[in-house]
VOBA-1610 file (N, C-alpha, C; in pm, whole numbers, padded with zeros to 5 digits, always signed):
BEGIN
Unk-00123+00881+02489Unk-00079+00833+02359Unk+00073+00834+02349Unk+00112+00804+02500Unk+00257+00805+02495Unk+00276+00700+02377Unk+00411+00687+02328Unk+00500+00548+02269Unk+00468+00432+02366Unk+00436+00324+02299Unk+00408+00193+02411Unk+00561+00150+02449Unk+00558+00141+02566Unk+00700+00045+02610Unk+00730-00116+02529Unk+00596-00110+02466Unk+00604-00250+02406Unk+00682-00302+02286Unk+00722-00165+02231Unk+00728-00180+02073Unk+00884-00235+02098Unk+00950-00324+01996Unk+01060-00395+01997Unk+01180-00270+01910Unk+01123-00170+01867Unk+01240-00113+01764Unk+01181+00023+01743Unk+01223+00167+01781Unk+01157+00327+01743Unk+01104+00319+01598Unk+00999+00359+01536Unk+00939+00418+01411Unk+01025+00469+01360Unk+01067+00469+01213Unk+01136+00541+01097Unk+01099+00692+01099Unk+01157+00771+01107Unk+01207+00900+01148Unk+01067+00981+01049Unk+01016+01085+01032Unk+00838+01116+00965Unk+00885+01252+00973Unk+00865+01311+00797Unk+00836+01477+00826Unk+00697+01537+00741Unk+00635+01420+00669Unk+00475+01423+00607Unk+00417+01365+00717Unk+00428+01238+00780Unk+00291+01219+00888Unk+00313+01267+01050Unk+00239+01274+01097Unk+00232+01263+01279Unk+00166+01119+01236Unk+00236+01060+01426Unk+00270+00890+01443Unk+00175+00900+01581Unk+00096+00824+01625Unk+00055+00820+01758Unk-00016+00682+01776Unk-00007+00618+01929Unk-00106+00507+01989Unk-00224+00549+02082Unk-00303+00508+01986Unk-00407+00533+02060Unk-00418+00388+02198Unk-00359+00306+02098Unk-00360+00223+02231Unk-00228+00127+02239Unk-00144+00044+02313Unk-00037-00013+02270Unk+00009-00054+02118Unk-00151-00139+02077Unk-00155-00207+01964Unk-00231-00169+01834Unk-00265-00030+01787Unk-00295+00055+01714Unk-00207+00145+01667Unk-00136+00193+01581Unk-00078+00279+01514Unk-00193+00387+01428Unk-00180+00516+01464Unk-00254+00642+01444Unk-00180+00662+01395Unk-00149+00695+01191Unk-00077+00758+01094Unk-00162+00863+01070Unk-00128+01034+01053Unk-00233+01102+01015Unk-00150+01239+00934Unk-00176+01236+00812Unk-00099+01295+00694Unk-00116+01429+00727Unk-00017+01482+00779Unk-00011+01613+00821Unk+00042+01716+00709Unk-00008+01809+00611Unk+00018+01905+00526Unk-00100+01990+00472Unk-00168+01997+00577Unk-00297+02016+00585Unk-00303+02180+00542Unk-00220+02251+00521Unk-00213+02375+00388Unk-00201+02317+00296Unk-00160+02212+00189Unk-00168+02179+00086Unk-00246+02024+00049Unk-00385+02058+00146Unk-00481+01903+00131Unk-00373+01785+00151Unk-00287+01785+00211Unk-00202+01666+00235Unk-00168+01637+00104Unk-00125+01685+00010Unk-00110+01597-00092Unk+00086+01567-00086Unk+00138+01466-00094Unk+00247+01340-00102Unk+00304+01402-00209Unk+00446+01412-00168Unk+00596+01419-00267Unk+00618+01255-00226Unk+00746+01298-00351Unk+00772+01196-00393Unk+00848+01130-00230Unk+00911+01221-00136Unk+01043+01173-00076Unk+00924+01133+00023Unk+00790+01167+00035Unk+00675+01115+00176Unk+00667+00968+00126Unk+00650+00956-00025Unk+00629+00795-00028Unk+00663+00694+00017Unk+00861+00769+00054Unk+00995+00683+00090Unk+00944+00710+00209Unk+00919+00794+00273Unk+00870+00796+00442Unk+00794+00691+00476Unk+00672+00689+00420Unk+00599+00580+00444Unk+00592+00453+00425Unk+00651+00460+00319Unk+00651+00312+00276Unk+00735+00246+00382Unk+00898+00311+00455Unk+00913+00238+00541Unk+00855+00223+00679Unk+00770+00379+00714Unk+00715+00315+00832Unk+00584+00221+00829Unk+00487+00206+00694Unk+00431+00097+00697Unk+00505-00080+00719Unk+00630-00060+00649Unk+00710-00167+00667Unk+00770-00236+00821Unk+00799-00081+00904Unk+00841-00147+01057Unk+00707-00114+01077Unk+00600-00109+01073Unk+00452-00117+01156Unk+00419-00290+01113Unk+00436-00391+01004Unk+00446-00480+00960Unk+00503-00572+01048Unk+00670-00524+01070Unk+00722-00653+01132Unk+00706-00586+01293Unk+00673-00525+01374Unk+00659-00476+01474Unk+00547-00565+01553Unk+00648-00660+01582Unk+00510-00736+01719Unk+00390-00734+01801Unk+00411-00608+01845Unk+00328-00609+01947Unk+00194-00480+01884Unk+00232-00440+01745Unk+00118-00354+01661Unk-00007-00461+01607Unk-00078-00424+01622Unk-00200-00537+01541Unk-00275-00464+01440Unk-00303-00308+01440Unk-00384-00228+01364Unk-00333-00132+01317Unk-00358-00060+01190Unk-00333+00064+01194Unk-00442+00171+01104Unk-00464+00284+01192Unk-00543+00395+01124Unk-00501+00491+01055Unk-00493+00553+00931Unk-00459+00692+00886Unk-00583+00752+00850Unk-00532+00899+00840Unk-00663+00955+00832Unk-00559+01074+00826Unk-00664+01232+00792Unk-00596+01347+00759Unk-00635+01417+00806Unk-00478+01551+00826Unk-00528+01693+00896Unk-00587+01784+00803Unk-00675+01856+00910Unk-00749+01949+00780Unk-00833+01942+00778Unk-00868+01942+00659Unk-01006+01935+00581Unk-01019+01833+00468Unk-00854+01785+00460Unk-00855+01672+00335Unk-00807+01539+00412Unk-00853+01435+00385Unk-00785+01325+00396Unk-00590+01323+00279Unk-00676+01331+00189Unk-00540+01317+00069Unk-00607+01372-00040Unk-00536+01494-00114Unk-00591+01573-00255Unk-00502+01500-00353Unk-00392+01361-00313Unk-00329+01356-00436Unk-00206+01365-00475Unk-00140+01333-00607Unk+00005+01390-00546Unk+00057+01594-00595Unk+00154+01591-00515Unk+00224+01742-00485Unk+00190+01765-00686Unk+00134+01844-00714Unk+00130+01871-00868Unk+00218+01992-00875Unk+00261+02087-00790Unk+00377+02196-00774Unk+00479+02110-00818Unk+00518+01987-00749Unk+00668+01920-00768Unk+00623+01838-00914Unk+00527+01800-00915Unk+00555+01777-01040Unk+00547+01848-01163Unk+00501+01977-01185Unk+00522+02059-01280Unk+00643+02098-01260Unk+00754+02168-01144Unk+00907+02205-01131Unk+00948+02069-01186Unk+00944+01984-01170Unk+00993+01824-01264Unk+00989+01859-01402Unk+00857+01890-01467Unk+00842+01897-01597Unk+00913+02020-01634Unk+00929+02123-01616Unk+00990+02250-01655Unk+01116+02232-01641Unk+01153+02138-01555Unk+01321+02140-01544Unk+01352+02054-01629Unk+01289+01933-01683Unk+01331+01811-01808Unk+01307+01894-01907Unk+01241+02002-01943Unk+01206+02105-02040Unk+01360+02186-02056Unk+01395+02222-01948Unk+01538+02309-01967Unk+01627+02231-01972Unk+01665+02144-01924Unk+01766+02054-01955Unk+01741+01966-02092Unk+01687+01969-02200Unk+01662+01898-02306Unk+01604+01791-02288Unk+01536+01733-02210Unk+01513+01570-02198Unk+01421+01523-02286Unk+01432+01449-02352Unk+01357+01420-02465Unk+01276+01349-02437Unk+01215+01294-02525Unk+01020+01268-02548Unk+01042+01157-02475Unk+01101+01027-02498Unk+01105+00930-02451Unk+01156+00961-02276Unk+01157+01073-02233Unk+01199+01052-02046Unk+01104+01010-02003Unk+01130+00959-01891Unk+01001+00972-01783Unk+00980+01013-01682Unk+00859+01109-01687Unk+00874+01220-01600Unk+00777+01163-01484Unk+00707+01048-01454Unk+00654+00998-01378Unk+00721+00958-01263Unk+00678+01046-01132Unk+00797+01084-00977Unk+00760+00873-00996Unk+00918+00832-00945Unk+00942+00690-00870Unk+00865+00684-00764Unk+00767+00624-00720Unk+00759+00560-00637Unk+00781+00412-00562Unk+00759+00378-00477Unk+00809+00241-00394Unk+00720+00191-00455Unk+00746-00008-00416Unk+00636-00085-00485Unk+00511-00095-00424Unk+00510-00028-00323Unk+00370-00030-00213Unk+00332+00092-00286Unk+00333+00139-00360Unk+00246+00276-00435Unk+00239+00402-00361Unk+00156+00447-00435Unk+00111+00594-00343Unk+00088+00589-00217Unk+00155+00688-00160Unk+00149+00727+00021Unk+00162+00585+00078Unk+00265+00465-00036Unk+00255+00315+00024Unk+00172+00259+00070Unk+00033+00281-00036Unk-00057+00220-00005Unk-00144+00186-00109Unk-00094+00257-00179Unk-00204+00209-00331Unk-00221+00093-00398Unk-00077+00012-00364Unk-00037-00107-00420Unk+00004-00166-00290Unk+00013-00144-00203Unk+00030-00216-00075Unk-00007-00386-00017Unk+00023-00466-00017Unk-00030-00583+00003Unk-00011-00575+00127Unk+00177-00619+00205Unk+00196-00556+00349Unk+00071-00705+00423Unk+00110-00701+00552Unk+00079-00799+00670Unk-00018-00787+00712Unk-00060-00665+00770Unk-00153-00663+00876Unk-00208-00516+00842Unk-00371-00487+00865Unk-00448-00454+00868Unk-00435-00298+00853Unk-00480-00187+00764Unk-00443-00061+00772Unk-00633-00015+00714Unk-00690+00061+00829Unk-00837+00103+00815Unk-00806+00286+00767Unk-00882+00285+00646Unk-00861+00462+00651Unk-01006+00506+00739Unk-01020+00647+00779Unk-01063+00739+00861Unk-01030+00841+00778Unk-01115+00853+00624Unk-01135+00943+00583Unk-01247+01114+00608Unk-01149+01212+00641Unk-01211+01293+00704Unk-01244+01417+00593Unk-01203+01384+00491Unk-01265+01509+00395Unk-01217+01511+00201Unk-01124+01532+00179Unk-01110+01532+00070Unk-01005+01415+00014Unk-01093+01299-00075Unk-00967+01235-00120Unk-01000+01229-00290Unk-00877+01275-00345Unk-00905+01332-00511Unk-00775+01225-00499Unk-00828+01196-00628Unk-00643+01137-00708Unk-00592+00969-00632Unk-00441+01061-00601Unk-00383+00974-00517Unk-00405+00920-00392Unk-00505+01032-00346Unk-00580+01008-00194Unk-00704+00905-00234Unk-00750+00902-00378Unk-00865+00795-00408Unk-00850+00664-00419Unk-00671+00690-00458Unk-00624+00578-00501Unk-00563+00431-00352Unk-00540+00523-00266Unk-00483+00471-00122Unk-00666+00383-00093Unk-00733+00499-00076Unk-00872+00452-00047Unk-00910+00312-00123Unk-00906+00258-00231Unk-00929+00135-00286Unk-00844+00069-00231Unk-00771+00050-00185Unk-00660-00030-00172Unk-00649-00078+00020Unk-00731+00001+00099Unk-00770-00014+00209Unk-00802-00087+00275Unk-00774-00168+00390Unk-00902-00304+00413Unk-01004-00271+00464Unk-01022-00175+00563Unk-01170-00132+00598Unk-01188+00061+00537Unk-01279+00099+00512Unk-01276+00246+00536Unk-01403+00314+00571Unk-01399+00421+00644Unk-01500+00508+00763Unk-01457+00621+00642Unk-01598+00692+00614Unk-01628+00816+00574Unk-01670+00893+00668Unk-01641+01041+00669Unk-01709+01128+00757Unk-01824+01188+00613Unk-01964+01198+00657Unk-02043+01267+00584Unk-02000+01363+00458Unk-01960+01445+00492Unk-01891+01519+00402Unk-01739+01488+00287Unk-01700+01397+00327Unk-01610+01322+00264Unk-01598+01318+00090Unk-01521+01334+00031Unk-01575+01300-00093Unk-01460+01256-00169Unk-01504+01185-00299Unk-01391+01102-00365Unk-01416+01098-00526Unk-01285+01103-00569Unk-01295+01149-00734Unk-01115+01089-00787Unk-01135+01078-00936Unk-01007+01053-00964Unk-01040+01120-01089Unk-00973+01281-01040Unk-01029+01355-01114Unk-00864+01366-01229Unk-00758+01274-01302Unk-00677+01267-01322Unk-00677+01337-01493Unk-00808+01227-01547Unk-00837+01291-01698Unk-00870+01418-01731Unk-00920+01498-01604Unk-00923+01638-01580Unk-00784+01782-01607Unk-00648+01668-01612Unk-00504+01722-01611Unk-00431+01686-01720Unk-00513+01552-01785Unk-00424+01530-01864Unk-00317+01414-01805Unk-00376+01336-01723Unk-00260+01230-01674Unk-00404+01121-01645Unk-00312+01009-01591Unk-00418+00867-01551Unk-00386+00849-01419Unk-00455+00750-01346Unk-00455+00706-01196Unk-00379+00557-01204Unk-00228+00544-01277Unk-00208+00469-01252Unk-00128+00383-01105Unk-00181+00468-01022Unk-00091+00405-00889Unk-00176+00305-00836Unk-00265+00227-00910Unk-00342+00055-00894Unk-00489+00139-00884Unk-00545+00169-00858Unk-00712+00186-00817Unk-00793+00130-00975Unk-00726+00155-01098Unk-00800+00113-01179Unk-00847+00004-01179Unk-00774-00075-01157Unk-00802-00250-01181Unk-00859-00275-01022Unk-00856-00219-00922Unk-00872-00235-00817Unk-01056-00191-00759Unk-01037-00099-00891Unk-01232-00018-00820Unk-01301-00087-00914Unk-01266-00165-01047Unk-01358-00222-01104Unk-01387-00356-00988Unk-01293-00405-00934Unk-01339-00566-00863Unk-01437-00484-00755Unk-01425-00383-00690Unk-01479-00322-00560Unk-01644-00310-00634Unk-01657-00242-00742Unk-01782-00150-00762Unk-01861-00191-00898Unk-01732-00274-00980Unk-01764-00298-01103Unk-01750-00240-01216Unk-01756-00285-01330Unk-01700-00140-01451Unk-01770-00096-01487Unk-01958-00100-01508Unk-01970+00064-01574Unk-01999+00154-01434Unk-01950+00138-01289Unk-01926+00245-01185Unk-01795+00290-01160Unk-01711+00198-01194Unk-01576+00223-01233Unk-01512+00331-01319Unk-01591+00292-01426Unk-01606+00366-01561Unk-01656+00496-01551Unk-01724+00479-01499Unk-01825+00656-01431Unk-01747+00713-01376Unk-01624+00654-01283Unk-01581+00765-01174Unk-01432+00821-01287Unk-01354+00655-01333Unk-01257+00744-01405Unk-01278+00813-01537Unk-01372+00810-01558Unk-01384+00901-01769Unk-01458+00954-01717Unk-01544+01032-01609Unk-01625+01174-01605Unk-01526+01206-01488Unk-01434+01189-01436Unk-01369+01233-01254Unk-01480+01297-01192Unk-01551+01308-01191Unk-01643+01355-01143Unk-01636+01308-00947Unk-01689+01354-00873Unk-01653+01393-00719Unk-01793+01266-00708Unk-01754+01212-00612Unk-01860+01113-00540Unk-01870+01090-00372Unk-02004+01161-00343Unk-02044+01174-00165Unk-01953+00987-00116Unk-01945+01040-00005Unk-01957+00955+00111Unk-02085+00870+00131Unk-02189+00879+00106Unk-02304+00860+00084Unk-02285+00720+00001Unk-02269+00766-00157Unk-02260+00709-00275Unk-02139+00632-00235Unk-02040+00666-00185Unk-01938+00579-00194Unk-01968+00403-00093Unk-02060+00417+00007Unk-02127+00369+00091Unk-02192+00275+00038Unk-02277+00340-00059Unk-02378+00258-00117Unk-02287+00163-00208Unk-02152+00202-00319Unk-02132+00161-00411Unk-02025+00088-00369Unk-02001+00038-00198Unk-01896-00071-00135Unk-01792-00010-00128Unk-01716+00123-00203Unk-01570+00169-00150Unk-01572+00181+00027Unk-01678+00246+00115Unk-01671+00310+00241Unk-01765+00178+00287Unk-01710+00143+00404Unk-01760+00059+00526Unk-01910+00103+00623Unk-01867+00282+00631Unk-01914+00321+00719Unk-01926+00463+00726Unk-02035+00567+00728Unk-02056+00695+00753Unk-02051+00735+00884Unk-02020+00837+00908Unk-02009+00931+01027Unk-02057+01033+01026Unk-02095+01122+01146Unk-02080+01254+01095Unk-01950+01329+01113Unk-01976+01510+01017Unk-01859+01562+01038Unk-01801+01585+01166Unk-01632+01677+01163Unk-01607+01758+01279Unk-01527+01874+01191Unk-01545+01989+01273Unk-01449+02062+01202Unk-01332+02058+01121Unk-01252+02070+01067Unk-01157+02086+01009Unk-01032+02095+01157Unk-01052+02191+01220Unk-00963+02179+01315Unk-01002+02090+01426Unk-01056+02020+01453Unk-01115+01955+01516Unk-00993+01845+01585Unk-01006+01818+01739Unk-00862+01744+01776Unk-00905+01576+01625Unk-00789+01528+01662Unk-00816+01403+01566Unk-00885+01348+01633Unk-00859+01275+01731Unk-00902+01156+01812Unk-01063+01230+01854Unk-01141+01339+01850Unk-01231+01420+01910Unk-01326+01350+01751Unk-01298+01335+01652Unk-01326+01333+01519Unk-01431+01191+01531Unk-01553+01185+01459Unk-01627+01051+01472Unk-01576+00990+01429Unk-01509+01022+01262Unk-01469+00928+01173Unk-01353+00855+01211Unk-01273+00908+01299Unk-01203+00844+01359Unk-01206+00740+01483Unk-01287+00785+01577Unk-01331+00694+01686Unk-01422+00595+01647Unk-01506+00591+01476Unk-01499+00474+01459Unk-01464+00368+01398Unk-01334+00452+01317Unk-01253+00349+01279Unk-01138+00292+01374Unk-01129+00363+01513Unk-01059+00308+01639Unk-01162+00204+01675Unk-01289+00179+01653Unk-01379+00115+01707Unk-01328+00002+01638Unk-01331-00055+01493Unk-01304-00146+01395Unk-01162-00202+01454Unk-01060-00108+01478Unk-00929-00121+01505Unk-00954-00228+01650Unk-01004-00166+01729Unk-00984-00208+01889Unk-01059-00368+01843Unk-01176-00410+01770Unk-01247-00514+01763Unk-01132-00629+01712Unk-01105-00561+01611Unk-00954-00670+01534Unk-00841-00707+01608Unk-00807-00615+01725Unk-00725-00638+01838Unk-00773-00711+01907Unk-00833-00780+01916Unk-00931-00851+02033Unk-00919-00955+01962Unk-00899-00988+01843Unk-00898-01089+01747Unk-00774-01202+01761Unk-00716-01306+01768Unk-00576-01359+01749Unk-00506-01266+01671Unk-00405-01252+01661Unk-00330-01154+01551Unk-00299-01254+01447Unk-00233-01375+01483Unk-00238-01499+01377Unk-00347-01481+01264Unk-00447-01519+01328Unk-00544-01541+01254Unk-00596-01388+01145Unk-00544-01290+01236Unk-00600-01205+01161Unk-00517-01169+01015Unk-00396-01193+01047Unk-00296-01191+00960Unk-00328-01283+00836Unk-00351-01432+00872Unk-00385-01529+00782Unk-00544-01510+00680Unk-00612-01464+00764Unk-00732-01413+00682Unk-00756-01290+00637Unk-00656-01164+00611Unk-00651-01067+00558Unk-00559-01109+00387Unk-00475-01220+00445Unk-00401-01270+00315Unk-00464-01359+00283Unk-00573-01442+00299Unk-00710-01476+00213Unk-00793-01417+00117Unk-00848-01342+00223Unk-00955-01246+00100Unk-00864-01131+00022Unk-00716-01109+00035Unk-00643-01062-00083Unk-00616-01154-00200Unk-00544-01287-00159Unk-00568-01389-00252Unk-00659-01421-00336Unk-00808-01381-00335Unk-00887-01426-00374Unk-00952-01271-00477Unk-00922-01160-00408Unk-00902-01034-00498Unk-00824-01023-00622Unk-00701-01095-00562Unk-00605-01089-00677Unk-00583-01137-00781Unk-00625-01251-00729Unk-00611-01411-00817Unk-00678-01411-00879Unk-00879-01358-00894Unk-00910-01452-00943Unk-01004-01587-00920Unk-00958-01655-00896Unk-00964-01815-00865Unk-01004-01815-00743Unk-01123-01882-00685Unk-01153-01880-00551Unk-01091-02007-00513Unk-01034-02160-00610Unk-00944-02255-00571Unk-00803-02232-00570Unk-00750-02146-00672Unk-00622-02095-00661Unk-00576-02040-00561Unk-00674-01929-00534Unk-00671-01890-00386Unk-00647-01921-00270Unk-00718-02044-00231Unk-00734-02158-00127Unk-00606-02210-00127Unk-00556-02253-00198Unk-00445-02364-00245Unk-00324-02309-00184Unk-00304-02152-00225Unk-00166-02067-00267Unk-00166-02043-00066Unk-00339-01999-00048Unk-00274-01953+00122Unk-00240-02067+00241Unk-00358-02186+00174Unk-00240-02326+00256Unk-00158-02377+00242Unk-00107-02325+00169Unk+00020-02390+00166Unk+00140-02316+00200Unk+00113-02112+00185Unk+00192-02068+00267Unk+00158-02019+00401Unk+00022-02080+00450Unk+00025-01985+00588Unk-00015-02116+00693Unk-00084-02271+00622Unk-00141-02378+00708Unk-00032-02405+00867Unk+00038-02450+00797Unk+00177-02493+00909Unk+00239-02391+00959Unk+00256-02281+00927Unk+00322-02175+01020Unk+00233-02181+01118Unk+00082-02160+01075Unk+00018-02099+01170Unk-00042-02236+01317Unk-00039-02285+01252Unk-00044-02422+01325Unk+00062-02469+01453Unk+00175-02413+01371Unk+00311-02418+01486Unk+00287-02298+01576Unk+00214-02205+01549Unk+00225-02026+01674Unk+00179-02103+01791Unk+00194-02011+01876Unk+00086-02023+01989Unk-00016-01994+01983Unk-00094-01907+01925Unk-00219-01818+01938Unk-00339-01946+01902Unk-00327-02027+01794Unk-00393-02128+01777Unk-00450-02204+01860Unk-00308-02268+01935Unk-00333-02327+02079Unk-00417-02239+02188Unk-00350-02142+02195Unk-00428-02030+02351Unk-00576-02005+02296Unk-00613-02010+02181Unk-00774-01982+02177Unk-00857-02106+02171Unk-00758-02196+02117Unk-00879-02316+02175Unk-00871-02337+02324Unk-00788-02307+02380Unk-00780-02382+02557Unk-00829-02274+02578Unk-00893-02145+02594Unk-00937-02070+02646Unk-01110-02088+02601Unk-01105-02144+02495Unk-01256-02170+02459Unk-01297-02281+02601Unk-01232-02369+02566Unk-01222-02509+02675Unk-01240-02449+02815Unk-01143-02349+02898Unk-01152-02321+03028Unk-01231-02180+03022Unk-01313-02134+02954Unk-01430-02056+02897Unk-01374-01894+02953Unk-01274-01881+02940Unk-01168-01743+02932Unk-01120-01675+02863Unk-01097-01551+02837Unk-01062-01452+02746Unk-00913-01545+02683Unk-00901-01498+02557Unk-00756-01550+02508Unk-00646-01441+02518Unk-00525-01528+02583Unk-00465-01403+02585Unk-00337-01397+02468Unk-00349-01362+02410Unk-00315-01391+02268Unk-00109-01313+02282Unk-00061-01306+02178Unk+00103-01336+02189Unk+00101-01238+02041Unk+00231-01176+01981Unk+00258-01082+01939Unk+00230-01186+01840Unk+00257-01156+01705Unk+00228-01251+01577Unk+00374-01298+01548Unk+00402-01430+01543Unk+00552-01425+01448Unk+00539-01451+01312Unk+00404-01466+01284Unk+00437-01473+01109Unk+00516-01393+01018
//
């Protein structure tokens, strides 16, 4: 899991995640704070958000997995830093109208809650995602539960809301009165249930808590999902991940249509990858496909 010789530019410098390849074209993000359920300060958001950003324009990446040390995937954000926040706008006078809500980037929580971003990011949830860790999870394109896994936005429980996107985001996934169930009771929901109710792709079983990562099911089979999409054009995969977002977002299943041919028809038409998979269909050979320049 050396660094691939491939990559065009080093990863943005990380003191919340460990960075690893499982294979040239996979990026292994895995939220390391695993004494405090991984849960995200404010300054991890700025971490991530830019290394999701060079994992984006980075050529020769096609996938990426996160997943968590521990026993939690993500508990959420740091609520220590944000109570020292509130006690300190308390001593310094700050009045009613402040806002004590930590900044984050426009890609959201752990830069992913609100994330739109290029290319493909699968979670490999391995145990606890409450909150902000629930909130990354909606916002996911594929996600692997390990059995034991569980998920809640337990926010009305504190006295605050889940606004880092999952609201508007788990009603399109699950619908609103399951929507409704998870945020006005927070109540904790299996891996199981999450399965059944379309958030999770896929169950696993457990592994320990200390368990190596890569040793982890939930992980080897969301490397499984990863390695399949690599095998894929990267063009194409790029162009049809910003489809079925279009069509999440929008709304409009013609609006939709309209908005992505017209920004992705002719780029993608001019790549190579277009060309190399039809002539490889033709001379009945693997495609050997080219970094993405979209």
């Amino acid at each position: 899991m050396s660094t691939p010789s491939s990559l065009t530019s080093p990863p943005p410098p990380q003191t919340f995640a460990l960075i690893s390849f499982p294979t040239p074209q996979i990026l292994l993000v895995t939220f390391n704070r695993p004494q405090s359920l991984n849960c995200i300060s404010t300054p991890s958001n700025w971490e991530l958000d830019a290394l999701f950003a060079w994992y984006d324009n980075e050529p020769s990446l096609r996938c990426c997995v996160v997943t968590g040390m521990g026993r939690a995937f993500c508990a959420g954000a740091d609520l220590k830093e944000w109570n020292e926040r509130n006690e300190q706008m308390a001593r310094t006078g700050a009045g009613a109208g402040a806002n004590p809500v930590r900044v984050m980037p426009v890609s959201g929580f752990g830069a992913l809650s609100r994330r739109s971003g290029k290319k493909p990011v699968i979670g490999a949830v391995n145990g606890i995602a409450f909150g902000g860790g629930m909130e990354i999870v909606t916002n996911l394109d594929l996600v692997v539960a390990a059995t034991g896994a569980v998920f809640a936005l337990p926010e009305v429980k504190r006295g605050v809301v889940a606004l880092a996107g999952a609201l508007p985001r788990l009603v399109r996934t699950v619908g609103k009165p399951r929507a409704m169930e998870i945020a006005l009771t927070g109540r904790t929901v299996s891996a199981d249930e999450a399965r059944e109710w379309g958030i999770v792709n896929a169950v696993t079983a457990d592994a320990p808590a200390d368990a190596a990562i890569l040793s982890r099911p939930v992980v080897q089979k969301a490397l499984e999902y990863a390695k399949e999409i690599c095998d894929n054009s990267p063009d194409s995969v790029i162009v049809s991940r910003a489809g079925i977002i279009a069509g999440w977002e929008d709304g409009s299943a013609e609006h939709a249509t309209t908005a992505i041919r017209e920004t992705w028809d002719q780029r993608l038409n001019e790549g190579e990858n277009i060309h190399e998979g039809v002539k490889a269909f033709v001379e009945k050979r693997a495609p050997r496909w080219v970094g993405s320049k979209l």
